[in-house]
VEXROKOL-308999 format. One line per field, with one value per residue (C-alpha): x, y, z. Coordinates in steps of 0.1 Angstrom, whole numbers, plus 5000, padded with zeros to 4 digits. Layout:
px	c(X  ...)
py	c(Y  ...)
pz	c(Z  ...)
***
This chain:
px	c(8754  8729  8741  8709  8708  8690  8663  8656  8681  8682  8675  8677  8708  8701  8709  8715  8691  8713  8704  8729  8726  8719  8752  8744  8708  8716  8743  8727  8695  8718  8740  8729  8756  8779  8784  8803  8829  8838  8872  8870  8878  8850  8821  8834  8832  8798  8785  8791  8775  8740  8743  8750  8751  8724  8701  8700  8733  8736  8729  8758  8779  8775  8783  8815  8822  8803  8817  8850  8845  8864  8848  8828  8836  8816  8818  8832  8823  8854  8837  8865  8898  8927  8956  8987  8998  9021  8999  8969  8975  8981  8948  8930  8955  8937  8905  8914  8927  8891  8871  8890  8885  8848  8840  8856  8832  8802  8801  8794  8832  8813  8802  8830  8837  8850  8817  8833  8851  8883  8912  8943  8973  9004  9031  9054  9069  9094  9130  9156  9180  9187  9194  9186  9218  9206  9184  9168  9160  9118  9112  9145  9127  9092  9104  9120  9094  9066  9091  9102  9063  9049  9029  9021  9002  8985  8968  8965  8949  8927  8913  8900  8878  8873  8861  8830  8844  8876  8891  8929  8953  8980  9020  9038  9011  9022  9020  8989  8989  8996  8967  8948  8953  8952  8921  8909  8896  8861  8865  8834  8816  8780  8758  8724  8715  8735  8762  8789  8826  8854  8869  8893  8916  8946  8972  8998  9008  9012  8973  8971  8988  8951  8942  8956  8921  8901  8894  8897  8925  8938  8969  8961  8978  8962  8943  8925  8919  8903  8878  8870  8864  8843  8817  8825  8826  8866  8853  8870  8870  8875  8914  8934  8929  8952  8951  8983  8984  9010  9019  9041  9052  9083  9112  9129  9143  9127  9108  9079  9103  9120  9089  9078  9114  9109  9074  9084  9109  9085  9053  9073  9091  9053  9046  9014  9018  8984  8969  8950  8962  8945  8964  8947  8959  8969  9002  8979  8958  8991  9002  8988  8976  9008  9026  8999  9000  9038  9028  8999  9024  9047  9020  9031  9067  9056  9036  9004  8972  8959  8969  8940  8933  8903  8888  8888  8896  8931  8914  8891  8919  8939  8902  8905  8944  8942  8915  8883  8848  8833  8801  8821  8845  8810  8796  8827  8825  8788  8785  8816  8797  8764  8778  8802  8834  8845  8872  8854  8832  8858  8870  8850  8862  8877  8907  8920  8955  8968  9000  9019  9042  9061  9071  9094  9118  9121  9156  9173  9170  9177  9168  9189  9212  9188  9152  9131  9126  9161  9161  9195  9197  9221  9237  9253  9270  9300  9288  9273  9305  9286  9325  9332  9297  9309  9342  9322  9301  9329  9352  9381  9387  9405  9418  9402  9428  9401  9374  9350  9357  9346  9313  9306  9269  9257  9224  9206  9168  9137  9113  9082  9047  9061  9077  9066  9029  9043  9054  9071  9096  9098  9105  9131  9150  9148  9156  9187  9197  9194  9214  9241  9244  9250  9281  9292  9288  9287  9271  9299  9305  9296  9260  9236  9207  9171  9140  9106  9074  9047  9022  9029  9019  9050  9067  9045  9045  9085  9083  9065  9092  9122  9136  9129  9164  9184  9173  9185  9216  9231  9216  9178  9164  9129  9130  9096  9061  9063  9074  9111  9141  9121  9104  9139  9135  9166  9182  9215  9241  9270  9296  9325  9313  9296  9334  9346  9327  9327  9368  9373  9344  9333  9310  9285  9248  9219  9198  9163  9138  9112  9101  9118  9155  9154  9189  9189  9160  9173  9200  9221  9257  9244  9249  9226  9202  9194  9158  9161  9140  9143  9170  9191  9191  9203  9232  9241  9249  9271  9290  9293  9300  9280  9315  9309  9292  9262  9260  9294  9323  9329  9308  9324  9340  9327  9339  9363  9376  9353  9344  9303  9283  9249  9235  9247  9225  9196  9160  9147  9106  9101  9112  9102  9063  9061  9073  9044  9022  9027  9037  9009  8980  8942  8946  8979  8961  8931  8954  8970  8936  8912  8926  8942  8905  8887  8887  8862  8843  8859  8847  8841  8864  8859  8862  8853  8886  8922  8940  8976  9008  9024  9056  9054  9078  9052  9017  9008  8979  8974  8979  8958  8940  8973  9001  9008  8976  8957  8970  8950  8974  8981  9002  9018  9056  9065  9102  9120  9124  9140  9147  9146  9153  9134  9128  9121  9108  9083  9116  9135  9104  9100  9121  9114  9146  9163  9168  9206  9219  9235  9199  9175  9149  9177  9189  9152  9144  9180  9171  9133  9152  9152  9181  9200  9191  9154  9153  9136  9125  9112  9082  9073  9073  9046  9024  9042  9042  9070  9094  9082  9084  9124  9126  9113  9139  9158  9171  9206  9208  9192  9197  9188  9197  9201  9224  9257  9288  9319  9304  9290  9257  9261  9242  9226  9195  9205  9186  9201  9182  9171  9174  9207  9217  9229  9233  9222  9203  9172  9155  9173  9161  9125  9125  9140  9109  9087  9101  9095  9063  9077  9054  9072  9070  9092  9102  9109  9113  9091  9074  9075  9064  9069  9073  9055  9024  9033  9017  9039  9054  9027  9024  9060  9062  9028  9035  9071  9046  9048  9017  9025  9047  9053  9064  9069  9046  9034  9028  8989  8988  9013  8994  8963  8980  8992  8955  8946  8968  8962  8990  8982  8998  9006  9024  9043  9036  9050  9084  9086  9111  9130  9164  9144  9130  9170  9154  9185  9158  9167  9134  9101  9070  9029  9001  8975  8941  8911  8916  8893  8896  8929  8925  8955  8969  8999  9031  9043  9082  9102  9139  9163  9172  9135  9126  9089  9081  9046  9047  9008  9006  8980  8958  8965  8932  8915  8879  8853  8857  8894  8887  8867  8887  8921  8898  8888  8925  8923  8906  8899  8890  8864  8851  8850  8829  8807  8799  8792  8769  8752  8747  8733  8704)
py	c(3427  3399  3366  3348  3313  3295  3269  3246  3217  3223  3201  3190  3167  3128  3127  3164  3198  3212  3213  3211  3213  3185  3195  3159  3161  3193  3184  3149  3172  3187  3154  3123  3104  3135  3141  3107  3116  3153  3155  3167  3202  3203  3188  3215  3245  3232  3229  3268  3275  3256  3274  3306  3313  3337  3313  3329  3315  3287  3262  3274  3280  3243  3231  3251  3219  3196  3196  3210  3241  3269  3294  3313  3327  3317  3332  3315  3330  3316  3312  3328  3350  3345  3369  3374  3405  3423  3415  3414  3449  3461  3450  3467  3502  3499  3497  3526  3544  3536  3550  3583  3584  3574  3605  3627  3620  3620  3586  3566  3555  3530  3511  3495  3469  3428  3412  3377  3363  3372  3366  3378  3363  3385  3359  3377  3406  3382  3384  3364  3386  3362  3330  3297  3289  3322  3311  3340  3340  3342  3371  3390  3384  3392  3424  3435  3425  3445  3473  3478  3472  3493  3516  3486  3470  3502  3503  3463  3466  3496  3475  3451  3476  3495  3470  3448  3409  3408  3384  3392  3366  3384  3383  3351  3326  3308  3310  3310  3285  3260  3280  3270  3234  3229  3250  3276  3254  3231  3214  3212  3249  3253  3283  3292  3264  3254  3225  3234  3221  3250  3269  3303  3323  3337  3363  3341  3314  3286  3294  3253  3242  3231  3215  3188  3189  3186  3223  3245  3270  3295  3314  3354  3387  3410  3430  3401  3390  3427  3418  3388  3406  3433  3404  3406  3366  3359  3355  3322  3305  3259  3255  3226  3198  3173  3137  3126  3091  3085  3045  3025  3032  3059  3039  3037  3069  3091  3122  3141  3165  3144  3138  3168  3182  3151  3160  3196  3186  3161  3182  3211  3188  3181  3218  3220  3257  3273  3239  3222  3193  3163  3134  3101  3066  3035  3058  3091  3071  3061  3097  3111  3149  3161  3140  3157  3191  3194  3181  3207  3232  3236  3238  3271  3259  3233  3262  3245  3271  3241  3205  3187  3159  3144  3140  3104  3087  3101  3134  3121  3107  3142  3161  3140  3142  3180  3184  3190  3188  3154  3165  3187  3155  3140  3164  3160  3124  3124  3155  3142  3108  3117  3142  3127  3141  3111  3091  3061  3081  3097  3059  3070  3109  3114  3137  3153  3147  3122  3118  3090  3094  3062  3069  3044  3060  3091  3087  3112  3148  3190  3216  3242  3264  3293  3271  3252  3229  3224  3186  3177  3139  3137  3107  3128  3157  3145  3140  3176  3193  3214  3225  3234  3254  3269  3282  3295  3313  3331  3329  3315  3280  3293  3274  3282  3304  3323  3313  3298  3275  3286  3273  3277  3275  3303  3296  3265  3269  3246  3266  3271  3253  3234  3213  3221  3210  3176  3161  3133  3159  3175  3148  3130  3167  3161  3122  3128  3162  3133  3111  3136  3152  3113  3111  3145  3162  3199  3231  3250  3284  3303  3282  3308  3283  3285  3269  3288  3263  3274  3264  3263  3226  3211  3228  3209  3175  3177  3185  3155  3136  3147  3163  3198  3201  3178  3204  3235  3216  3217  3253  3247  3259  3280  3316  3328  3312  3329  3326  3336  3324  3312  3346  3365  3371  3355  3382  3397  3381  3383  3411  3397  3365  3391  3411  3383  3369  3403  3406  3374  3374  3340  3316  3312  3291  3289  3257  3256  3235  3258  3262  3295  3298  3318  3343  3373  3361  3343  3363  3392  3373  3340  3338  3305  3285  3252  3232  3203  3180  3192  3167  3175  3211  3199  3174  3204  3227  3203  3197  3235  3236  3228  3214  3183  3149  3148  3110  3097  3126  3118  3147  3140  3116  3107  3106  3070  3089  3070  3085  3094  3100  3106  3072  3064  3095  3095  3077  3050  3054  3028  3056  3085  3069  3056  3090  3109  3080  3085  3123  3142  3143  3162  3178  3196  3212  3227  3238  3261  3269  3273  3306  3323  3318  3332  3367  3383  3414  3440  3476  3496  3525  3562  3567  3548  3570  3560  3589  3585  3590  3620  3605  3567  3548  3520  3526  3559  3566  3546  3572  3557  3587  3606  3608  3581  3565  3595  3602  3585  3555  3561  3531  3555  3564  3543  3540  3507  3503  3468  3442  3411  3373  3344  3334  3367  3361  3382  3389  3401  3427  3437  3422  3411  3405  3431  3465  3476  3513  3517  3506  3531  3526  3527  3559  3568  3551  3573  3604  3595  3590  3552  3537  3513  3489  3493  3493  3458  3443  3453  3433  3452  3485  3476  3498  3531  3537  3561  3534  3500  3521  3525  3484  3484  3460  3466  3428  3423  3396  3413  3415  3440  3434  3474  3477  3473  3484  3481  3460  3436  3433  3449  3426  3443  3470  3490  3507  3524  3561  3567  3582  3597  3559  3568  3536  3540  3525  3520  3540  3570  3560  3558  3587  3605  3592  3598  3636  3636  3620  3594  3563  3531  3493  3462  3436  3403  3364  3336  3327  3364  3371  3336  3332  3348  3364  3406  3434  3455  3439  3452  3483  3495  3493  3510  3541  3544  3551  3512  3508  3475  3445  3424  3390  3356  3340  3350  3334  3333  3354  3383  3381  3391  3419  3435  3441  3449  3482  3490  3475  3457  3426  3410  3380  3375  3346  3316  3318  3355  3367  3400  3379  3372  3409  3423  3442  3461  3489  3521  3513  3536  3514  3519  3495  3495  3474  3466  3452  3422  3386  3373  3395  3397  3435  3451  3460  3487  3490  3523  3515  3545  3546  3552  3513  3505  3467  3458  3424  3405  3398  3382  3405  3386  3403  3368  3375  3403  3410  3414  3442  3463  3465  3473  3498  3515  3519  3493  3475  3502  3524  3500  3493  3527  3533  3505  3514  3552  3548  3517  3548  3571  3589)
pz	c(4866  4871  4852  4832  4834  4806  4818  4787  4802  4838  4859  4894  4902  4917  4950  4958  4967  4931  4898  4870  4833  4810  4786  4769  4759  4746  4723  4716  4703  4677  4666  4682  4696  4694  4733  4736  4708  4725  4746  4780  4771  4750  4777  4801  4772  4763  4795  4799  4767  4776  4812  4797  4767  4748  4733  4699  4694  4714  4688  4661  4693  4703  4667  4669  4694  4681  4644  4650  4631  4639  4622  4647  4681  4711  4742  4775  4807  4830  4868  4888  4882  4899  4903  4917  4929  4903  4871  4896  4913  4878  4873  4901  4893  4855  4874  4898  4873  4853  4880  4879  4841  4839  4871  4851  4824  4846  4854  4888  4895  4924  4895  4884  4897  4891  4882  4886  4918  4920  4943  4947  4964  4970  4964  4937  4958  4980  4972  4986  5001  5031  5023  5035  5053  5075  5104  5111  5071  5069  5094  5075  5039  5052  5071  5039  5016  5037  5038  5000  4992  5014  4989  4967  4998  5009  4976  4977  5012  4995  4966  4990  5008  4976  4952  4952  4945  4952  4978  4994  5008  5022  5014  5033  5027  4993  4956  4941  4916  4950  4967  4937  4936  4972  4985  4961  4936  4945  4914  4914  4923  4934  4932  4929  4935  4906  4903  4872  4863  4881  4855  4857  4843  4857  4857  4852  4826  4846  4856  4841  4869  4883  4849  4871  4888  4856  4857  4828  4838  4815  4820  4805  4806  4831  4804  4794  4828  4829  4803  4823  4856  4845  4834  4800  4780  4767  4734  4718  4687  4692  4701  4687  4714  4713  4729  4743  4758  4781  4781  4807  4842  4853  4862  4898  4912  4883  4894  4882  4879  4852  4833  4829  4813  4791  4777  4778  4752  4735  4731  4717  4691  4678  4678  4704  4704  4710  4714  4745  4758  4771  4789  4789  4791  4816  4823  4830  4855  4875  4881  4914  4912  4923  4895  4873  4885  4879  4840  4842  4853  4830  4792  4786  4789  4757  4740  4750  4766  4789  4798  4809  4829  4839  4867  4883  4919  4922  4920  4952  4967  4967  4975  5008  5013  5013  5037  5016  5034  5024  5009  4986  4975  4973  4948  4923  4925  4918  4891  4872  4869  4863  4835  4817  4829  4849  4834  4821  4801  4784  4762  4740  4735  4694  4691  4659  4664  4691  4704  4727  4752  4771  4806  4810  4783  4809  4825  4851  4834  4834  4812  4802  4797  4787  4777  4798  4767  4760  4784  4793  4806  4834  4820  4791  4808  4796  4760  4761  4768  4796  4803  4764  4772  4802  4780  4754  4772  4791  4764  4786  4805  4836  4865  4900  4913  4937  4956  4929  4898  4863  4860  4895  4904  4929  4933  4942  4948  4955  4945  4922  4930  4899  4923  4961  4954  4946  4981  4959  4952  4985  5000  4980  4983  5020  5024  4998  5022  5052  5036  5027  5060  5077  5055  5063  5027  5030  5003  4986  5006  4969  4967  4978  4989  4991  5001  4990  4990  4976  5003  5040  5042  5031  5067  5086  5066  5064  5100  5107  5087  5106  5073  5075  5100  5072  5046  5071  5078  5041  5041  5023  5053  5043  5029  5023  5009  4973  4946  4945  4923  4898  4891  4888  4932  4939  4963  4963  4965  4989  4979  4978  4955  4931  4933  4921  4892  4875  4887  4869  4841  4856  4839  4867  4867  4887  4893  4905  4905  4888  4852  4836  4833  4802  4797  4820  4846  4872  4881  4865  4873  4868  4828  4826  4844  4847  4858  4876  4902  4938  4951  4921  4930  4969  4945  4931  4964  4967  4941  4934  4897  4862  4852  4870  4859  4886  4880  4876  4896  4933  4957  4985  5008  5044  5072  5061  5031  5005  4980  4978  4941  4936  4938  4973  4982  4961  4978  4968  4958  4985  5010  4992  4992  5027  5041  5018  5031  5068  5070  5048  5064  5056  5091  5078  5053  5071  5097  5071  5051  5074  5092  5060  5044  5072  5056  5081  5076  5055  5061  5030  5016  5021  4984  4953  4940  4951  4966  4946  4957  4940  4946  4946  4920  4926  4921  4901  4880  4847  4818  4791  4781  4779  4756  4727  4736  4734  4698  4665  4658  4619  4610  4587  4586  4610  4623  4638  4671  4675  4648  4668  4661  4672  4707  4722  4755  4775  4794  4768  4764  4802  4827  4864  4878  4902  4888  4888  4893  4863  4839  4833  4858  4883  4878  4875  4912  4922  4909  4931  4961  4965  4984  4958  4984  4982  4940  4944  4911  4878  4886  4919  4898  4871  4890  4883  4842  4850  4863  4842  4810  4813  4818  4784  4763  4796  4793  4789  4774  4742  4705  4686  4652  4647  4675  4652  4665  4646  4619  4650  4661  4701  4730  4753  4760  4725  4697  4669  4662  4627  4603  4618  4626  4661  4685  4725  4750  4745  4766  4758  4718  4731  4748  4714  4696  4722  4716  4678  4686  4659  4654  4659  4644  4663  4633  4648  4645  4653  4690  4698  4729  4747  4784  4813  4811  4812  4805  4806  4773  4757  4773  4777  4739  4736  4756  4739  4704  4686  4665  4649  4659  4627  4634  4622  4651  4683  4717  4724  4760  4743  4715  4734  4756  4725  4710  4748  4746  4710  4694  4660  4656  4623  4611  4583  4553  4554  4538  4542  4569  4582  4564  4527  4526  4541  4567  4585  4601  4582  4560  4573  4571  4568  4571  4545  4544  4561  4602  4595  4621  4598  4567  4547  4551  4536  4554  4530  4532  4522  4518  4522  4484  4479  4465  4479  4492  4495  4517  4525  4560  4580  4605  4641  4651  4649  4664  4657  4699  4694  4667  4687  4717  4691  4674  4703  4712  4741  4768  4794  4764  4752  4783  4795  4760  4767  4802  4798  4767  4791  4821  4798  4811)
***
């Protein structure tokens, strides 16, 4: 596919052999004056449009911007994709599995191919089964990572001679989103001859972490990061962009860590779900990029879809710090000047909602249990009655009569490029480790530790510092360069600890520094999780327990017998900044970058067509010509699956922790001849329909409002059979309606959907035969996957609910009315004494693009249409 540039406003770029595009003459023709009065966002989407769009409909596509209508879609063509490799691989299996479909049909399977850059970086397939207190803990993790995900790698390694476009950085290199920030992204790219503003979506949803940079970066589910590879625009309608101005300076000994939890908690408050967010302000320009990117990080964790900042010098400053080539750092400085997008041109930008935010009100914080916006200031432990938590949460207070207190926390992580892409943080984790060591503080025994950083940079500048050994010493020595606890890869734990919280029912917690702690996904046995700054999480190893006030209770004693808190350990900034000052250096970075960039030539495949594993549990051909999605979706006489509440995360829907014997996909992996040992996570198995489809609802930490057992509504992975009104698990339910070929509906609550981007929440459902999810609201990504496998979403009314119309799911329901961008349809309900409900709900199919790929049943079925109608003759 050849991309068409349009000429009318190009033109060449002072001081450079590149020409860019004049985005301000060409808004300035339509509304004089208006290119001053645009937000960031909105320079960056317009300058796309006058590259790229078609002309016919540049001019009401520009307007969209310009007058803040939000009536028309218009088409963004993201420059790059970037994927990990569960939703990633998915991907490229859709694509395999493509190929096969469109040869079948006559078609040149060599064809298809990513049309747009993309690059994958395996860095969610590393568990922590050896922890950091284990020396030898890196080589054990990697030897078992490349040893569980063998056939997921052969068919990685495959895609990367198969496909046209597609980049590869092996496992044991980082996490991309730190990747991102620190190398992948130019900021600036230039092509063609062409200079234009970096911009990508990702597989992910902290993809935003490099809004940090000033680049547009969109966290999407791997269908819609489909559309965008195969060179087709993300069609888009103007997003709510709201200004935040952050005011003051952070106070002594506060991390970016405790910012962030604050403005998590803030920015959800004011309800920025769906929204872009731009930071801005005297407070803004104090933040260096790594303060920024761990701000950036966590949007999805506030409900935003990006959080912007613009470009300005600490953006050069961290260009230089992380090794960029000077005339690159050059070119950003001199395109975001010249254009618009540098900070002082941006006084001027007009927002339709602004917000403030003073960070000198941010004191010492966590987040938790259970949500990452759920901030929990340090100082009031004590008043939150964390141990009345810990009681009711195990339904006992019991005195530590074996090895572990009630309450007692079993994991302690620093992990997630939340945190590790910060050195700030890293570094405070380290000086406070120092500090404890010198007084002879000790980890629990119970605390299984961990250090996973996201990039392999922060070895060598904590190396450089002397405080890579003080970390190993209280057992945070480094586990792998992935993402790991945070993603639900925290390992096994030892046998005899396990034994004894199940022996005992004990309350036990988990405390990361990362960004999702939601039920269920850190750990089966740990019941809740908590988010907290890097040198907390080291605090915490120590002290062993949630039922413990981290700022006031004594952690130790030294070697004297004085007692030792938190504040005789914690750094002082003064420290924290001249170690970042003197120990991170550009040379560190190009080190690391240079060789795992160098990607060589790569000889081409044999085939265009992947040669599948009959008997892989991990990568299998995609069935989306087959079964349920084969059949004409009716939305007639449609059976309950779930009844659901509010809040139901992306994990509740398709979990990526480690799969257990006794769940589904366990026996499943069993009955396939998988060593319990070698079940590995849900995540690692999305490429094998046959095994994600039975961690559908797999969560145990579920309700299911149907699941009533004695008159109580049952936890766990339950559905409840109708019309015989039979409760089981749920797979067993799905694979009953799958057998009566029974079309299913899911009603549920509001924010359906939230948390990690996944598929295979969308297609789990799908393949079990739900036509319709019908809920109260619904995150923006999930949204999206749900239309990219077929599955109409629709939303009730405002004031109308599951609890007003006493839903208890032995109704059978059809959908009448015309699929229009937010028609009203009707959600026809049949009780079981025959009475008939019609309720108005609004069509979640909110652009014309969105109804063609639902009508066609899908993405791949769309584009498969598309393509072999393009071939033709």
């Amino acid at each position: 596919m050849t991309i068409t540039l349009n000429s009318q406003h190009r033109k060449p770029l002072p001081g450079t052999v590149l020409d860019y595009f004049d985005t301000r003459e060409a808004v300035d023709a339509i509304a004089p004056g208006a290119y001053a009065k645009l937000p960031y966002s909105s320079r960056v989407l317009a300058e796309q449009l006058v590259r790229r769009c078609d002309p016919a409909i540049l001019t009401e596509s520009l307007k969209q911007l310009i007058e803040r209508k939000r009536d028309l879609d218009f088409p963004w063509y993201p420059a790059r994709v970037v994927c990990h490799d569960i939703l990633g691989q998915t991907a490229l299996v859709d694509l395999a599995g493509l190929r096969d479909a469109i040869a079948e049909q006559g078609g040149d399977p060599a064809k298809v191919n990513p049309v747009v850059p993309t690059q994958l970086i395996v860095d969610h397939s590393l568990a922590v089964e050896a922890p950091g207190f284990d020396p030898d803990a890196f080589d054990k993790n990697r030897a078992i990572e490349d040893r569980r995900n063998e056939d997921r790698f052969h068919f990685i390694e495959w895609t990367k001679t198969a496909f046209k476009n597609v980049d590869v950085i092996p496992a044991g290199n980082g996490i991309m989103h730190q990747i991102n920030l620190e190398k992948m992204s130019p900021v600036i790219q230039a092509r063609g001859g062409v200079a234009f503003p970096d911009t990508c979506v990702g597989t992910d949803s902290h993809t935003p972490h490099v809004d940090a940079l000033g680049v547009i970066a969109v966290g999407v589910g791997g269908l819609e990061a489909e559309t965008v590879m195969l060179g087709r625009a993300s069609m888009m309608r103007l997003p709510d962009i709201v200004g935040v101005e952050l005011t003051g300076k952070r106070q002594p000994g506060i991390t970016a860590t405790d910012i962030v939890l604050a403005i998590t908690e803030f920015l959800r408050a004011e309800r920025v779900v769906g929204a872009w967010v731009e930071f801005y302000g005297e407070g803004a320009n104090s933040l260096t990029i790594g303060d920024r990117a761990t701000i950036s990080n966590m949007c999805p964790e506030y409900g935003a879809t990006a959080s912007m900042f613009y470009i300005d010098q600490q953006t050069i400053d961290y260009l230089k710090l992380t090794g960029r080539e000077p005339e690159q750092v050059a070119l950003v400085e001199h395109y975001a000047k010249t254009t618009g997008l540098w900070a002082d041109a941006l006084v001027t930008a007009e927002y339709e909602r602004v917000l403030s935010f003073d960070l000198s009100s941010v004191v010492r914080n966590m987040a938790g249990p259970s949500n990452p916006h759920r901030r929990l200031p340090t100082s009031a432990l004590h008043e939150r009655g964390i141990a009345d938590e810990a009681k009711l949460a195990s339904g006992k207070v019991e005195e530590a009569d074996g090895l572990m207190p009630d309450g007692a926390v079993i994991i302690a992580a620093i992990t997630s490029c939340t945190n590790t892409s910060n050195p700030r943080n890293v570094v405070a984790a380290g000086l406070l480790a120092k500090k404890a060591n010198a007084l002879g503080l000790l980890r629990k025994p119970w605390v299984k530790t961990s250090f996973a950083p996201g990039s392999k940079v922060a070895k060598l500048y904590l190396e450089d510092a002397g405080l890579l050994s003080e970390l190993e010493q209280l057992g945070f020595g480094i586990v792998g360069y992935a993402c790991t606890t945070c993603n639900g890869m925290s390992g096994a734990l030892d046998p005899l600890i396990q034994q004894e919280i199940i022996d005992r029912d004990l309350y036990a917690t988990a405390v990361l520094s990362g960004n999702r702690n939601f039920d269920g996904r850190i750990h089966p046995y740990a019941k809740q999780a908590f988010l907290a700054s890097p040198p907390l999480v080291v605090a915490y190893a120590i002290a062993g327990t949630m039922r413990f006030d981290i700022e006031q209770d004594v952690l130790g004693h030294d070697q004297q017998g004085n007692p030792v808190t938190l504040k005789d350990l914690w750094p002082s900034d003064e420290e924290i900044d001249a170690i970042v000052a003197a120990s991170v250096k550009p040379e560190q970075f190009r080190q690391v970058y240079i060789p795992m960039f160098d990607l060589g030539a790569v000889q081409e495949a044999e085939s265009p067509l992947y040669d599948w594993r009959p008997m892989s549990t991990y990568i299998r051909r995609p069935p989306y010509w087959e079964g349920a999605l084969a059949g004409e979706r009716t939305l007639k006489g449609m059976r309950p699956l779930a009844v659901l509440p509010d809040n139901i995360t992306t994990d509740h829907l398709s979990p990526s922790n480690a799969i257990l014997l006794n769940s589904a996909a366990g026996e499943y992996l069993h009955k396939m001849g998988l060593p319990e040992e070698d079940f590995n996570s849900y995540a690692t198995h999305r490429g094998d329909h046959l095994t994600a489809q039975r961690a559908t609802f797999a969560n145990p930490q579920l309700v299911n409002e149907m699941a009533v057992v004695d008159g109580q509504v049952k936890k766990g992975s339950l559905a409840r059979v109708e019309p015989e009104g039979q409760v089981m698990r749920m797979w067993e339910a799905i694979e009953t309606y799958m057998g009566r070929k029974q079309n299913l509906i899911i009603i549920a609550g509001a924010d359906y959907g939230q948390g990690s981007s996944r598929d295979w929440a969308a297609k789990g459902p799908r393949l079990a035969g739900v036509e319709v999810i019908a809920a109260e609201g619904f995150e923006r990504i999930h949204r999206t996957n749900l239309i990219g496998m077929g599955v109409l979403p629709l939303e009730f009314k405002p004031g109308t609910t599951r609890l007003t119309l006493g839903i208890d799911g032995t109704e059978v329901y059809d959908v009448i009315g015309e699929r229009k961008p937010r028609a009203t349809m009707t959600l026809v309900i049949t009780r079981r004494n025959g009475e008939r409900v019609e309720v108005p709900m609004t069509c979640r199919l909110d652009s014309n693009e969105e109804v063609l790929i639902y009508e066609a049943g899908g993405v791949l079925q769309r584009f498969a249409q598309d393509f072999l109608e393009s071939t033709k003759g």
